[in-house]
KOLNU-340528 format. One line per 3 residues: number of its first residue (from 1); for each residue z negated, x negated, y negated of N, C-alpha, C. Coordinates in steps of 0.2 Angstrom, whole numbers, padded with zeros to 4 digits. Last residue first. Layout:
BEGIN
NUM	Z:X:Y:Z:X:Y:Z:X:Y ~ ...
! end
This chain:
BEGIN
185	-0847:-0396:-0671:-0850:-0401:-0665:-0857:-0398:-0666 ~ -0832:-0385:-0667:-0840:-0386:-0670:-0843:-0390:-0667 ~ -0818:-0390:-0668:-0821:-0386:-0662:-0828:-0391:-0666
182	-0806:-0388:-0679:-0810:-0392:-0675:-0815:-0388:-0673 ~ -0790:-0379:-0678:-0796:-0379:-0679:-0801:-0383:-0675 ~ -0773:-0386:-0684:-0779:-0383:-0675:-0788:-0383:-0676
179	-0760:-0384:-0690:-0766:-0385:-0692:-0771:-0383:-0684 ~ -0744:-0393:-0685:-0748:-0389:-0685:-0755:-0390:-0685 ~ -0727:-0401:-0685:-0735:-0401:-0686:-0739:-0394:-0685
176	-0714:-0407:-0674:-0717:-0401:-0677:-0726:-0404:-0676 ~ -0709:-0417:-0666:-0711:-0420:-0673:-0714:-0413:-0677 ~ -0709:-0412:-0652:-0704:-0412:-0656:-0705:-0414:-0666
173	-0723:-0413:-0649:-0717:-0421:-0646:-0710:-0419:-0651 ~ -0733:-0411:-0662:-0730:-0408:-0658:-0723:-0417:-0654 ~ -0747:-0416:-0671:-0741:-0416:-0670:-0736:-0418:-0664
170	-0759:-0411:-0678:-0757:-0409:-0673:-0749:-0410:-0673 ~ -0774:-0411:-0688:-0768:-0411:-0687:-0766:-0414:-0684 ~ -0789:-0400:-0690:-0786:-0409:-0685:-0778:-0406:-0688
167	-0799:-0392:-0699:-0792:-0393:-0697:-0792:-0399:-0693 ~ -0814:-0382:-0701:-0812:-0389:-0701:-0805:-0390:-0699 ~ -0820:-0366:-0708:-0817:-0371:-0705:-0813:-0377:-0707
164	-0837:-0369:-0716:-0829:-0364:-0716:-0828:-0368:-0708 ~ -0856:-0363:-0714:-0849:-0367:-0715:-0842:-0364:-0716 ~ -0868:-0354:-0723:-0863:-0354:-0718:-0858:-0360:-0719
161	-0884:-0347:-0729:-0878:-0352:-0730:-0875:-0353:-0722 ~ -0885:-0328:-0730:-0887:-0333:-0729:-0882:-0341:-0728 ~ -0877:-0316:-0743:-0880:-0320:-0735:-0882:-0327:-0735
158	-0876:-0313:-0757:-0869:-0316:-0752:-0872:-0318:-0745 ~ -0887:-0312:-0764:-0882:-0307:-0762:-0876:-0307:-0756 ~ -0896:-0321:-0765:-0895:-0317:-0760:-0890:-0313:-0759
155	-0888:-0329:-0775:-0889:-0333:-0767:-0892:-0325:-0760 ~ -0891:-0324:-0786:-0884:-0323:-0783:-0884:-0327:-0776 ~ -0903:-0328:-0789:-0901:-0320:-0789:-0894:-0319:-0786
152	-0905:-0342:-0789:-0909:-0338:-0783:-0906:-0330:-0783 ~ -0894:-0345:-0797:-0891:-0346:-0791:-0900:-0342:-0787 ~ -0900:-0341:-0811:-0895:-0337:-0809:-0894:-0337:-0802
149	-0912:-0351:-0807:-0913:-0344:-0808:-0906:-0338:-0808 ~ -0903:-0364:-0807:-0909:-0361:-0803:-0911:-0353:-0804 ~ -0887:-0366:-0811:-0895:-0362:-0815:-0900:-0359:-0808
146	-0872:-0374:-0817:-0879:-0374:-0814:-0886:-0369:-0817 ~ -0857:-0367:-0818:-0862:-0371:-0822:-0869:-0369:-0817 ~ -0847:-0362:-0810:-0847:-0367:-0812:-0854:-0372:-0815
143	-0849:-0346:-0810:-0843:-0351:-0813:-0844:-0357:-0815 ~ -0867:-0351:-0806:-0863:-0346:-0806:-0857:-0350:-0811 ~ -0878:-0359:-0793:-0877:-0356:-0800:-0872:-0350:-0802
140	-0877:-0364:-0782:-0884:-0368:-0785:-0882:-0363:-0792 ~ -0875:-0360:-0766:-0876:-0357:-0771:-0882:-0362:-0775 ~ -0878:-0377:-0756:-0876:-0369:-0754:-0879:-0364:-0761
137	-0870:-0391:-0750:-0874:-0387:-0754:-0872:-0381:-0753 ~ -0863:-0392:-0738:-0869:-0399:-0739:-0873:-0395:-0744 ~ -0857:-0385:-0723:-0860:-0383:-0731:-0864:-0388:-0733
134	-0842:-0390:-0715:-0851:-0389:-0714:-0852:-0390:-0722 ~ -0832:-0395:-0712:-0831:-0390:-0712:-0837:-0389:-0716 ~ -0827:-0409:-0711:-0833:-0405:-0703:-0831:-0396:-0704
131	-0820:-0414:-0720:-0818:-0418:-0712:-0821:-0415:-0709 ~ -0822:-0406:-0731:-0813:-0405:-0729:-0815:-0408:-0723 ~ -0839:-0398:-0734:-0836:-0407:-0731:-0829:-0405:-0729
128	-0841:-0389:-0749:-0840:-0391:-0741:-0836:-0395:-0739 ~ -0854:-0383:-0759:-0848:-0387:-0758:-0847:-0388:-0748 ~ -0855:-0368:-0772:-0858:-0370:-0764:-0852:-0376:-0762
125	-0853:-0364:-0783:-0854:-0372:-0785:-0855:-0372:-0776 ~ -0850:-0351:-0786:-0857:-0354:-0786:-0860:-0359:-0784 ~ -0833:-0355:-0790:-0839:-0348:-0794:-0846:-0348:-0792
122	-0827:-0362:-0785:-0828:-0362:-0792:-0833:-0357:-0794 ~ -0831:-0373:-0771:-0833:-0367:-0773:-0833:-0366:-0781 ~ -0827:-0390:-0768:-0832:-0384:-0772:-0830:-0378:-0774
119	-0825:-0399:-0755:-0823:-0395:-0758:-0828:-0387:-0761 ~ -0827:-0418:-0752:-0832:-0409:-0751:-0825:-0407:-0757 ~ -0823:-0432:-0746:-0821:-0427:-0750:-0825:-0421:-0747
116	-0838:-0439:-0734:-0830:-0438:-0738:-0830:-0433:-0742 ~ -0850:-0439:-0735:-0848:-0439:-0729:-0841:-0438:-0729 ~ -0856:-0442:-0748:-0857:-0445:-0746:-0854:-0445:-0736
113	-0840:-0434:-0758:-0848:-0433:-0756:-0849:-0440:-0751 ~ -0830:-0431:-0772:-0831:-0439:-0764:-0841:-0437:-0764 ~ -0823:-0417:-0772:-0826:-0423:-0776:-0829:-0425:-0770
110	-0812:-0403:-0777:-0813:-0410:-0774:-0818:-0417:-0775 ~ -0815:-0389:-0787:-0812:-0396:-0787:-0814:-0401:-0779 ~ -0803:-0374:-0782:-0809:-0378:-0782:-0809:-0384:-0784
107	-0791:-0365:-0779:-0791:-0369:-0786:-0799:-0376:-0787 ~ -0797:-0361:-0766:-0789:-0364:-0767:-0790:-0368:-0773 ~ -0806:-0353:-0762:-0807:-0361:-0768:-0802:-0365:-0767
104	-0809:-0336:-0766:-0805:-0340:-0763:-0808:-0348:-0768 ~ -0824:-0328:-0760:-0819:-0329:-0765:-0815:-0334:-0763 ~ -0833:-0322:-0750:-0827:-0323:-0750:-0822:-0322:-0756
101	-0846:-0325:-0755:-0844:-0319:-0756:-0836:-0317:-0755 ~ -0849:-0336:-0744:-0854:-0335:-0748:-0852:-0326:-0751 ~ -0840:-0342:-0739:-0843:-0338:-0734:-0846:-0335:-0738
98	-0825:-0346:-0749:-0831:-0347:-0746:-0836:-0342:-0743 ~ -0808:-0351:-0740:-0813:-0343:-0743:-0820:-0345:-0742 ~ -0800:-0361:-0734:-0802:-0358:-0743:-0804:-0355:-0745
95	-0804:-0373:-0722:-0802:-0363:-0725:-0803:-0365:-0731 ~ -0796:-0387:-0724:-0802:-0383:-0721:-0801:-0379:-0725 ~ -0790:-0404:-0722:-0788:-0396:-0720:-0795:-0392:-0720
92	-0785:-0420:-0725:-0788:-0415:-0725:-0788:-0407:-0725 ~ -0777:-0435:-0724:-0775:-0429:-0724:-0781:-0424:-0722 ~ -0781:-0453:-0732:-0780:-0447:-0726:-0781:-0439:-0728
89	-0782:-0459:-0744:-0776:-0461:-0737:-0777:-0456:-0731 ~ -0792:-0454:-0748:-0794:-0458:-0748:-0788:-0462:-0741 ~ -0785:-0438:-0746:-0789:-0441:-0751:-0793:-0446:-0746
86	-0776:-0425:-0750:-0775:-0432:-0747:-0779:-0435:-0750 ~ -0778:-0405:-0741:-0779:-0412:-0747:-0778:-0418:-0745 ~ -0776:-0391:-0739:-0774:-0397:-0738:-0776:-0401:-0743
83	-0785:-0376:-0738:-0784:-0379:-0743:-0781:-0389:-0738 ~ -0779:-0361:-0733:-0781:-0367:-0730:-0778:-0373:-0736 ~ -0781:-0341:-0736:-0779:-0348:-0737:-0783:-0356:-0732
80	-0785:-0334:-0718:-0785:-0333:-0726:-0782:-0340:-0729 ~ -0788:-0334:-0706:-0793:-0332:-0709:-0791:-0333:-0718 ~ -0776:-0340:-0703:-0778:-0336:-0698:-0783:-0332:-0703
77	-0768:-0346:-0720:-0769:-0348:-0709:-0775:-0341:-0708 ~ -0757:-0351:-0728:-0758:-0347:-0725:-0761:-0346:-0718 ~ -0760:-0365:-0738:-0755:-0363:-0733:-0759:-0358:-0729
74	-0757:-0379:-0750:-0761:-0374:-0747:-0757:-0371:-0744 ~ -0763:-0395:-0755:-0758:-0389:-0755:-0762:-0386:-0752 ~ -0764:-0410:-0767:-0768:-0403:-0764:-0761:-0398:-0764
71	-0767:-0427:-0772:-0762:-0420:-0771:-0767:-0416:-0766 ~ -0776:-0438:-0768:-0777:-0433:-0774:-0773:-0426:-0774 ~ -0759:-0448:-0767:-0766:-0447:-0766:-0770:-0443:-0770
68	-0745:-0435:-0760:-0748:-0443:-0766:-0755:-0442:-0764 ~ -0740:-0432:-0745:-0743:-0430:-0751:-0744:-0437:-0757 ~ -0735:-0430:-0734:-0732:-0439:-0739:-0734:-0436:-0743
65	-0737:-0423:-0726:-0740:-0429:-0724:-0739:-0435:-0728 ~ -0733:-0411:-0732:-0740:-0413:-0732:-0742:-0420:-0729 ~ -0720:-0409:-0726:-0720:-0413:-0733:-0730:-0414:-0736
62	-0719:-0402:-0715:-0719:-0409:-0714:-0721:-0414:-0723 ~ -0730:-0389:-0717:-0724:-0393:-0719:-0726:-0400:-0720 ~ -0738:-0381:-0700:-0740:-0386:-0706:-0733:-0391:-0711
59	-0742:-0368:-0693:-0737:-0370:-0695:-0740:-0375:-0702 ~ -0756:-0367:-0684:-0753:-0365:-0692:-0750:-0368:-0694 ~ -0757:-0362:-0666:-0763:-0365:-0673:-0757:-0364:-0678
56	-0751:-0357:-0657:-0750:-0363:-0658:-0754:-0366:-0665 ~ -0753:-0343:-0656:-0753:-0348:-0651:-0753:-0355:-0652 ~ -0762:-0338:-0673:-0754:-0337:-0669:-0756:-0343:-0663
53	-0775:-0327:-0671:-0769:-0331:-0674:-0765:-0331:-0669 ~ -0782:-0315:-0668:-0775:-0315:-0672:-0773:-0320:-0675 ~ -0791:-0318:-0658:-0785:-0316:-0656:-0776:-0313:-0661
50	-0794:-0335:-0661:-0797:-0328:-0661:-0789:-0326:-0659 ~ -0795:-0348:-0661:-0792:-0346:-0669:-0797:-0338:-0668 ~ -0797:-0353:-0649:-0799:-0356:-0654:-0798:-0355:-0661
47	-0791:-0343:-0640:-0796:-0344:-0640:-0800:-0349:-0648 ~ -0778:-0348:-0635:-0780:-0341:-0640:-0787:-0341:-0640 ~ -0781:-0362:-0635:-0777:-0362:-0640:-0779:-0358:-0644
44	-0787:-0361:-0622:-0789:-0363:-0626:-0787:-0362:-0634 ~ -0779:-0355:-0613:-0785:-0351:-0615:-0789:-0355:-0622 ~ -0768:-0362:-0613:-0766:-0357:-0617:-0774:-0354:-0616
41	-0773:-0374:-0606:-0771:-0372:-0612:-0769:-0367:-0613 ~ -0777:-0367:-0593:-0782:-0369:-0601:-0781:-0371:-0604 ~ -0763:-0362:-0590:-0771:-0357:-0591:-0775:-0359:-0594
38	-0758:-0375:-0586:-0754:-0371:-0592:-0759:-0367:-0595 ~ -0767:-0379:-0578:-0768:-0383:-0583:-0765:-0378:-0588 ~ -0766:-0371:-0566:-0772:-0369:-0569:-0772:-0373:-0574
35	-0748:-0361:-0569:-0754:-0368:-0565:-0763:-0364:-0570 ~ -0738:-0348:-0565:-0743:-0352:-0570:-0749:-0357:-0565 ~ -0721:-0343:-0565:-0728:-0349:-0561:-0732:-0352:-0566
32	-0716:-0327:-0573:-0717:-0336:-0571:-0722:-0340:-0569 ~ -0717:-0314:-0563:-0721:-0318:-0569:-0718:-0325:-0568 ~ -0705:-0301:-0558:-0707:-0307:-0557:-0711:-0310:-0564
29	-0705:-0284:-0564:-0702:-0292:-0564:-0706:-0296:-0563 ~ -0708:-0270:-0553:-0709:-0275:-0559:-0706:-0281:-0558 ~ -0694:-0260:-0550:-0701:-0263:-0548:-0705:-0268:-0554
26	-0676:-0264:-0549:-0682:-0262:-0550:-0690:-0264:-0548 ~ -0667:-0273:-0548:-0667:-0268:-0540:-0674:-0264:-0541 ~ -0658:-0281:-0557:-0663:-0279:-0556:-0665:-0273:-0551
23	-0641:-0289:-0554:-0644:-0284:-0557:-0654:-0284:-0552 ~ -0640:-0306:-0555:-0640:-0300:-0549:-0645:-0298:-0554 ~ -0629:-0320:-0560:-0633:-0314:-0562:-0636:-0308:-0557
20	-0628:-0337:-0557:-0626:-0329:-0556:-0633:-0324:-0558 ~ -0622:-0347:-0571:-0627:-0344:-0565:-0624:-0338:-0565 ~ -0613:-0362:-0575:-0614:-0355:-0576:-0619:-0354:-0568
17	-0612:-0375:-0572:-0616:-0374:-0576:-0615:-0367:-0578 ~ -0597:-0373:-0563:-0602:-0381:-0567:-0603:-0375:-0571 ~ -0585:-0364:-0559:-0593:-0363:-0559:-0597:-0368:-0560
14	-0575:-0372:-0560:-0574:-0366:-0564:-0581:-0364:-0566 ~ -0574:-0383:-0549:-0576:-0386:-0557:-0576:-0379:-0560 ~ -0582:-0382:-0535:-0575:-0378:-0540:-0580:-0379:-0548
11	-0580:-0393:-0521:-0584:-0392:-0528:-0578:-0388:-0531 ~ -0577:-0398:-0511:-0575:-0391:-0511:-0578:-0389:-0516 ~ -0576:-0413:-0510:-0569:-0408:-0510:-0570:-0403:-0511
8	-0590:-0414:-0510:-0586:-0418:-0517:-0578:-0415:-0518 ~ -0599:-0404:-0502:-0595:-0408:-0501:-0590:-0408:-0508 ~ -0618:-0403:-0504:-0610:-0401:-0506:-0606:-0406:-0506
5	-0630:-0408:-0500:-0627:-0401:-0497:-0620:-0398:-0499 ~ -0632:-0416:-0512:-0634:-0416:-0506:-0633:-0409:-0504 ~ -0617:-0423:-0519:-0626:-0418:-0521:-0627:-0417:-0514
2	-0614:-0442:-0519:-0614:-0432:-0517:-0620:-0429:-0518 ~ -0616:-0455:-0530:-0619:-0451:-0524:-0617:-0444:-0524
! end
């Protein structure tokens, strides 16, 4: 079928798929057409990190999705390390810094709480659920070892008890991953 408005005779094969160019006549440039849905995604996106992450949540290497079980990686996000972990056949995400005195728990252990793997805080034992984000314990001691008397002297120092962030993982039409922070229930 003919393009509608052009006769099949007088097509000049030299112009297929180049445009023309017209200099700018000044003023401001033209915006691209934004709809209201393009608007709440993009309000949502910057909005759900803060204004210094990136628009797309946190580049995630495809090589976290075939971690072995028990493997642990980490990766650079908005507020500081993000510990990944695979445990129990699925994939886990949540900040690395604990709110307590922001030390990092990259090196933390891992251990099956009753709402899935929690990640422990090396230095005052505070643990937090990889699936919510959310503090199930908060300062019980110090490096590791338990002490009622050390954790009430070191519990004030750090504020009051707080959660991290939680991750979803997010995979793009073009098989691109990304970390997206779960939105607080």
């Amino acid at each position: 079928a003919p393009l509608r408005g052009v006769a099949p005779s007088h097509c000049d094969s030299s112009r297929v798929g180049r445009t023309e160019r017209r200099a700018h006549t000044g003023g401001p440039l033209p915006s691209p057409p934004r709809t209201p849905a393009m608007l709440s995604l993009a309000a949502r996106r910057f909005f759900s990190f803060g204004r210094t992450a990136p628009l797309r949540g946190v580049a995630l290497p495809r090589a976290a999705v075939f971690m072995n079980e028990g493997e642990r990686a980490s990766v650079e996000g908005p507020d500081g390390p993000i510990v990944i972990a695979k445990m129990g056949g699925k994939v886990y995400a949540v900040d690395a810094v604990c709110p307590h005195m922001n030390k990092s728990m990259v090196d933390g252990e891992i251990e099956l709480g009753p709402g899935g793997p929690e990640l422990k805080c090396p230095f005052h034992n505070s643990k937090f659920c990889m699936s919510s984000g959310k503090c199930t314990q908060w300062v019980t001691g110090i490096a590791g070892a338990e002490s009622r008397f050390v954790a009430g002297r070191v519990r004030g120092l750090g504020g009051s008890k707080r959660d991290v962030s939680a991750y979803n993982i997010v995979t793009a039409a073009d098989g691109s991953m990304t970390l997206e922070k779960k939105v607080a229930e």
